[in-house]
OpenMM code with the backbone's topology and positions (N, CA, C; nanometers):
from openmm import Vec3, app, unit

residues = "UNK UNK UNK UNK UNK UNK UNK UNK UNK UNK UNK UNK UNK UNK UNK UNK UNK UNK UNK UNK UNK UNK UNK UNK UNK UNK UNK UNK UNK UNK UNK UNK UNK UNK UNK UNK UNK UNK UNK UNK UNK UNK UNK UNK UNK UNK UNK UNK UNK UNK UNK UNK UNK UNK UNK UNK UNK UNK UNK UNK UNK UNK UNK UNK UNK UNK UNK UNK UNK UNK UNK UNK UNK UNK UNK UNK UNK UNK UNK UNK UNK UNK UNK UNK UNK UNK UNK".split()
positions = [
    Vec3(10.4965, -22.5639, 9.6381),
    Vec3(10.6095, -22.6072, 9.5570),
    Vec3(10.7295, -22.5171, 9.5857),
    Vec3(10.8483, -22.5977, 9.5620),
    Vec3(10.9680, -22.4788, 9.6597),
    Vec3(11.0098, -22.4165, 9.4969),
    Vec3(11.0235, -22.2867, 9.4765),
    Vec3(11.0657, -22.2051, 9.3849),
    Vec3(11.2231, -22.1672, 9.4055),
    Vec3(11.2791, -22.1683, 9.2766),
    Vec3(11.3542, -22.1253, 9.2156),
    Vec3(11.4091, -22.0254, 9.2940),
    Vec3(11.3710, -21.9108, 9.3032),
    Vec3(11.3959, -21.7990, 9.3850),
    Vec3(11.4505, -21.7952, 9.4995),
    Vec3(11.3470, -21.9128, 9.6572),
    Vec3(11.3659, -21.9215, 9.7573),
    Vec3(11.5158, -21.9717, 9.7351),
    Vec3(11.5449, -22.1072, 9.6766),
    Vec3(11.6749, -22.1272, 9.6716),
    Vec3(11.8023, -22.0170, 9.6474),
    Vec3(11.7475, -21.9095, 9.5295),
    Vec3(11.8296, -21.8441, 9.4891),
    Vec3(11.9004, -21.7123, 9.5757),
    Vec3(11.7819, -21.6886, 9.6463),
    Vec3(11.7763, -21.5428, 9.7572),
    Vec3(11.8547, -21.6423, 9.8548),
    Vec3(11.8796, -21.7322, 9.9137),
    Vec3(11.9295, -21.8278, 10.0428),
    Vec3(12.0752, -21.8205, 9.9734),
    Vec3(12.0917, -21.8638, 9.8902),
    Vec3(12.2855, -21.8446, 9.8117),
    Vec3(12.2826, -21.7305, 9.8396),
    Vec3(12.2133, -21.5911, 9.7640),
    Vec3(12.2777, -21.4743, 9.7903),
    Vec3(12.2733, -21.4329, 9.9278),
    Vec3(12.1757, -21.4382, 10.0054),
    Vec3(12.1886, -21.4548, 10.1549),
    Vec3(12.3363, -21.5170, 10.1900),
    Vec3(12.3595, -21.6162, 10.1652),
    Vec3(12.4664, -21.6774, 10.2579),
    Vec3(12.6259, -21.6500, 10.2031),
    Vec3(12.5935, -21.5952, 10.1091),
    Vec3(12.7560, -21.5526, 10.0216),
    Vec3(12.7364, -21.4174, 10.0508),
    Vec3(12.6296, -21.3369, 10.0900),
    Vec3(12.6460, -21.2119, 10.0820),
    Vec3(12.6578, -21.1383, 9.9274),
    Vec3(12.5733, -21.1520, 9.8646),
    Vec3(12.5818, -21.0644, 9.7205),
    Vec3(12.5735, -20.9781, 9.6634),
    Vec3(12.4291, -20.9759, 9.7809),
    Vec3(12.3745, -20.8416, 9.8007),
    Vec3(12.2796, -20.8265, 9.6299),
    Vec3(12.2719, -20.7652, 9.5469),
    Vec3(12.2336, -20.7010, 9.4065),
    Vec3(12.2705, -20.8399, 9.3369),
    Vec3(12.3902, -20.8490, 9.3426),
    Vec3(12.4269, -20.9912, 9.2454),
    Vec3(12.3521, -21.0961, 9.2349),
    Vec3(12.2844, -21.0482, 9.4032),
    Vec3(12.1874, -21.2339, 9.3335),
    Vec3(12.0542, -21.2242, 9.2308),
    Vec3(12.0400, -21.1361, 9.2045),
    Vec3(11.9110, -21.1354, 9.0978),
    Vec3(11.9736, -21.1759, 8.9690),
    Vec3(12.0572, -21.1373, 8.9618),
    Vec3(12.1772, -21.1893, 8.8382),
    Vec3(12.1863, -21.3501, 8.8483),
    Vec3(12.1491, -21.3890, 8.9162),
    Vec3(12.1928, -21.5551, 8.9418),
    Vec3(12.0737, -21.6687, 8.8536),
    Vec3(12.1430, -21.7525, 8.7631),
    Vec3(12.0287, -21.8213, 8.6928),
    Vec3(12.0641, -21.9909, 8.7471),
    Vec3(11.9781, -22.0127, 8.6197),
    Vec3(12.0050, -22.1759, 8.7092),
    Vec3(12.1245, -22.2412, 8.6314),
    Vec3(12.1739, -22.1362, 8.5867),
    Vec3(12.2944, -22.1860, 8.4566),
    Vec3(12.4362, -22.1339, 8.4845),
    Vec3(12.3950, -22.0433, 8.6732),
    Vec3(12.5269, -21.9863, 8.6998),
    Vec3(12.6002, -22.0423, 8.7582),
    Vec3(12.7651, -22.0511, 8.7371),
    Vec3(12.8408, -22.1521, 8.8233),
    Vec3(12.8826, -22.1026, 8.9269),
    Vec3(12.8915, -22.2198, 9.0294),
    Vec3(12.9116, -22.1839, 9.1511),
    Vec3(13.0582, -22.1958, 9.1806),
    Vec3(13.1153, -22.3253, 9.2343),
    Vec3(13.2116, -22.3484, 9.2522),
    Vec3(13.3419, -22.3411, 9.1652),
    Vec3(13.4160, -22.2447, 9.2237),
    Vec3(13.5105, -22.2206, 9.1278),
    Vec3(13.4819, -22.0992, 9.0662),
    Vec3(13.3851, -22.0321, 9.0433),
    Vec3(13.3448, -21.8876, 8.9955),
    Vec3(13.2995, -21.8141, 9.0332),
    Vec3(13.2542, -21.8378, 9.1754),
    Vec3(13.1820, -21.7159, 9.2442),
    Vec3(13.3136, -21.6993, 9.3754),
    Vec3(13.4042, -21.5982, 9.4199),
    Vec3(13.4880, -21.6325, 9.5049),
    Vec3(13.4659, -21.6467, 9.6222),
    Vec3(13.3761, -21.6008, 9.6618),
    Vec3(13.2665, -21.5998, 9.8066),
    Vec3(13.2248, -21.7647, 9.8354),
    Vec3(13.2116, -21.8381, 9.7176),
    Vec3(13.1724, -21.9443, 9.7423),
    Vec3(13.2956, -22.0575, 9.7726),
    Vec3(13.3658, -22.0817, 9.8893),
    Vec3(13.4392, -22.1709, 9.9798),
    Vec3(13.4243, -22.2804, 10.0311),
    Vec3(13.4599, -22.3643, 10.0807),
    Vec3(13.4477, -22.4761, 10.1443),
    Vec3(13.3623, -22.4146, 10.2863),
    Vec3(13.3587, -22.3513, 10.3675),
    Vec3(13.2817, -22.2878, 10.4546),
    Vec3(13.1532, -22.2346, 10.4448),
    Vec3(13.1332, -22.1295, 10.2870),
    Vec3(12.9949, -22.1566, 10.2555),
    Vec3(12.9489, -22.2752, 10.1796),
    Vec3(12.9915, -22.3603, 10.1387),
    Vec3(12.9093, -22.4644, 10.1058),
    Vec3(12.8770, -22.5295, 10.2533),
    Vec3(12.9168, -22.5346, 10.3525),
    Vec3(12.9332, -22.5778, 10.4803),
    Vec3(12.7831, -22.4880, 10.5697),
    Vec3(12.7959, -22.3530, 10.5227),
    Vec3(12.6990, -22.2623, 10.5465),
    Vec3(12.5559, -22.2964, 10.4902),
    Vec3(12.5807, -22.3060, 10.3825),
    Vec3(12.4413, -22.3091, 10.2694),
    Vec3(12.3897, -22.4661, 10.2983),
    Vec3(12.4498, -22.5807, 10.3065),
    Vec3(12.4328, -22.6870, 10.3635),
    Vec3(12.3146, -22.6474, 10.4458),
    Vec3(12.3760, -22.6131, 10.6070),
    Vec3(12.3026, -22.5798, 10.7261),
    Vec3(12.1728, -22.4860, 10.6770),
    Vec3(12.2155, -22.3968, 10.6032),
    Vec3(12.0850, -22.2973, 10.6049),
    Vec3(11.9523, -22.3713, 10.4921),
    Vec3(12.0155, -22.4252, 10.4121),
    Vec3(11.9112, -22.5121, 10.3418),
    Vec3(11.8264, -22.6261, 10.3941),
    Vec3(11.8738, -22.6811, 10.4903),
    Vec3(11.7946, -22.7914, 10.5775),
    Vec3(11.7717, -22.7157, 10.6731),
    Vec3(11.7730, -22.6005, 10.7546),
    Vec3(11.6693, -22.5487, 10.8574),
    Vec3(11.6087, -22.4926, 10.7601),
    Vec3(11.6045, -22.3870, 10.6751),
    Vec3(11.5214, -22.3121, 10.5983),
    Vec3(11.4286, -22.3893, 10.4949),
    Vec3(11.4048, -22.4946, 10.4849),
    Vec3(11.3158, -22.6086, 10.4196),
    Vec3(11.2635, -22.7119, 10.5049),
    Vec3(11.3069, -22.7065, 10.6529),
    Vec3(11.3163, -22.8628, 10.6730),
    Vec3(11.3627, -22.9688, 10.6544),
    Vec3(11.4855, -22.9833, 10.6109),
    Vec3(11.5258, -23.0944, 10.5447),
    Vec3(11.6469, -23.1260, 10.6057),
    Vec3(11.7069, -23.2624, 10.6046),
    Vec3(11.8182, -23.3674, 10.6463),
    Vec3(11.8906, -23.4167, 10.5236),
    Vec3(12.0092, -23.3927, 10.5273),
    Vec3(12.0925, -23.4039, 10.3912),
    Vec3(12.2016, -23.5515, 10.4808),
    Vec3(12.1951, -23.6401, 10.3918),
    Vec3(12.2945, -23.7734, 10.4654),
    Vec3(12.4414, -23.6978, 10.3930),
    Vec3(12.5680, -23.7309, 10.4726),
    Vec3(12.6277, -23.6785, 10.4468),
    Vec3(12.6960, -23.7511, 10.2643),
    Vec3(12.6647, -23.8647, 10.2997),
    Vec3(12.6727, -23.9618, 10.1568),
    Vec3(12.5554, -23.8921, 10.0404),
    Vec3(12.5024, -23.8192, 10.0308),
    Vec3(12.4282, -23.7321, 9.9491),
    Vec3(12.4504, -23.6430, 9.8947),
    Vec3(12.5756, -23.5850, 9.9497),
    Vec3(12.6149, -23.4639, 9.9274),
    Vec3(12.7106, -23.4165, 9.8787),
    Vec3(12.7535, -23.3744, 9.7588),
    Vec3(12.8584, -23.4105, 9.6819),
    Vec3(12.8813, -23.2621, 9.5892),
    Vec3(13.0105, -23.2526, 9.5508),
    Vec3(13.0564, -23.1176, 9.4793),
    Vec3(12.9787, -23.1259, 9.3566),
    Vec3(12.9150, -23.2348, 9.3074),
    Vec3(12.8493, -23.2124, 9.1615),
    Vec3(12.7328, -23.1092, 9.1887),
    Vec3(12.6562, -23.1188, 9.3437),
    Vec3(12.5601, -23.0603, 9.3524),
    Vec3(12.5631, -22.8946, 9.3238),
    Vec3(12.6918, -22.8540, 9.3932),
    Vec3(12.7419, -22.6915, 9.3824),
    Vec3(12.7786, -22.6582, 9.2324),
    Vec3(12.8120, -22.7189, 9.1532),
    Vec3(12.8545, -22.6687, 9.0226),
    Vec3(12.7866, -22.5741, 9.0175),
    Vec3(12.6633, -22.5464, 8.9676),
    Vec3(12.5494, -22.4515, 8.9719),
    Vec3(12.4643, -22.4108, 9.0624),
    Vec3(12.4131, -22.2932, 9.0245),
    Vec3(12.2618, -22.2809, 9.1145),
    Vec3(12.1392, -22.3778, 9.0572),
    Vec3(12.1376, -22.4225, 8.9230),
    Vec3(12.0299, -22.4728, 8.9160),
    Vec3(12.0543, -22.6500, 9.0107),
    Vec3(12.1641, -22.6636, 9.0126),
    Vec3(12.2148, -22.7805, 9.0403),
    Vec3(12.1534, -22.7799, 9.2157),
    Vec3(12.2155, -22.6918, 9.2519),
    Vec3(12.1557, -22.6641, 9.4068),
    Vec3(11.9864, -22.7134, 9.4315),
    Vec3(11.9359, -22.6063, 9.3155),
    Vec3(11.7662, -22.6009, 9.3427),
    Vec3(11.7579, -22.7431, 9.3081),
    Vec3(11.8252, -22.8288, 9.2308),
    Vec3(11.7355, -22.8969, 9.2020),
    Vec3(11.7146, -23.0270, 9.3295),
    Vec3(11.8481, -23.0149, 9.3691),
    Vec3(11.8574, -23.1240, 9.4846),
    Vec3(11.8205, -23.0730, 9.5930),
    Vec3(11.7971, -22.9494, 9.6116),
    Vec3(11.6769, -22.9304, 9.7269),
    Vec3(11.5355, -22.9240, 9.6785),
    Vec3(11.4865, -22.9466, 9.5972),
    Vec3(11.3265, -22.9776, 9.5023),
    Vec3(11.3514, -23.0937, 9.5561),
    Vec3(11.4607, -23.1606, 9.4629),
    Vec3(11.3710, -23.3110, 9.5046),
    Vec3(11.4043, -23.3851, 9.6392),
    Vec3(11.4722, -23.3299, 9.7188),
    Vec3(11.4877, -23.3894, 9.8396),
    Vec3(11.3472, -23.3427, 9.8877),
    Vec3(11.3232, -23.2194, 9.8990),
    Vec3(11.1884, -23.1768, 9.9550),
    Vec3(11.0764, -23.2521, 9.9471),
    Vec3(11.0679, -23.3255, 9.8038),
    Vec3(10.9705, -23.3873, 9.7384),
    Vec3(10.9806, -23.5258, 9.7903),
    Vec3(11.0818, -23.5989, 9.8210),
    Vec3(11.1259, -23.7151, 9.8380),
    Vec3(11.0146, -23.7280, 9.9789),
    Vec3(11.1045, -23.5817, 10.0858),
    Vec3(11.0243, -23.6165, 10.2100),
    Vec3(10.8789, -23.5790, 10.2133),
    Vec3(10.8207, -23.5306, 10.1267),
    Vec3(10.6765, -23.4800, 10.1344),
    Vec3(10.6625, -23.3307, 10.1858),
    Vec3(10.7532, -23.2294, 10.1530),
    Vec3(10.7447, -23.1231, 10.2241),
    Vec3(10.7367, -23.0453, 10.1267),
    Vec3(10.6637, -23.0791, 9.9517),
    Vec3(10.5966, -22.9823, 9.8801),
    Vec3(10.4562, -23.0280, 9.8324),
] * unit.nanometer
topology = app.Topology()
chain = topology.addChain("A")
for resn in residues:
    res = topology.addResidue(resn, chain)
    for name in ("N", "CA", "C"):
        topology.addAtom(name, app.Element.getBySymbol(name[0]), res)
């Protein structure tokens, strides 16, 4: 089952947070409140979330509601994962 975490350590990975990301819940906002987080890392985290899971995101799938949050993130990589059979 893909955890919470893996998603969460991959944001702080790709924004660079370093310490901050343990601080990160599924209730933290992304876009618009983290300043690290840009049109380039969402562009980043995109890419690193479908090699680092396996997964193919259509570009019609993919939408700013998803970044609001981190829980928002995990959740659409759960269930995409789930969709394709890769938990």
């Amino acid at each position: 089952m893909l955890e919470f975490d893996e998603v969460r350590q991959l944001i702080g990975e790709i924004l660079q947070l370093g310490d901050r990301t343990q601080k990160l819940n599924p209730e933290t906002p992304l876009l618009g409140s983290i300043p690290e987080f840009d049109s380039m890392a969402v562009m980043a985290l995109i890419s690193a979330l479908e090699e680092r899971f396996d997964l193919q995101f259509d570009d019609d799938e993919v939408s700013a509601e998803i970044f609001e949050t981190v829980g928002q993130v995990y959740a659409f990589v759960r269930d995409k994962a789930l969709a394709m059979g890769h938990v």
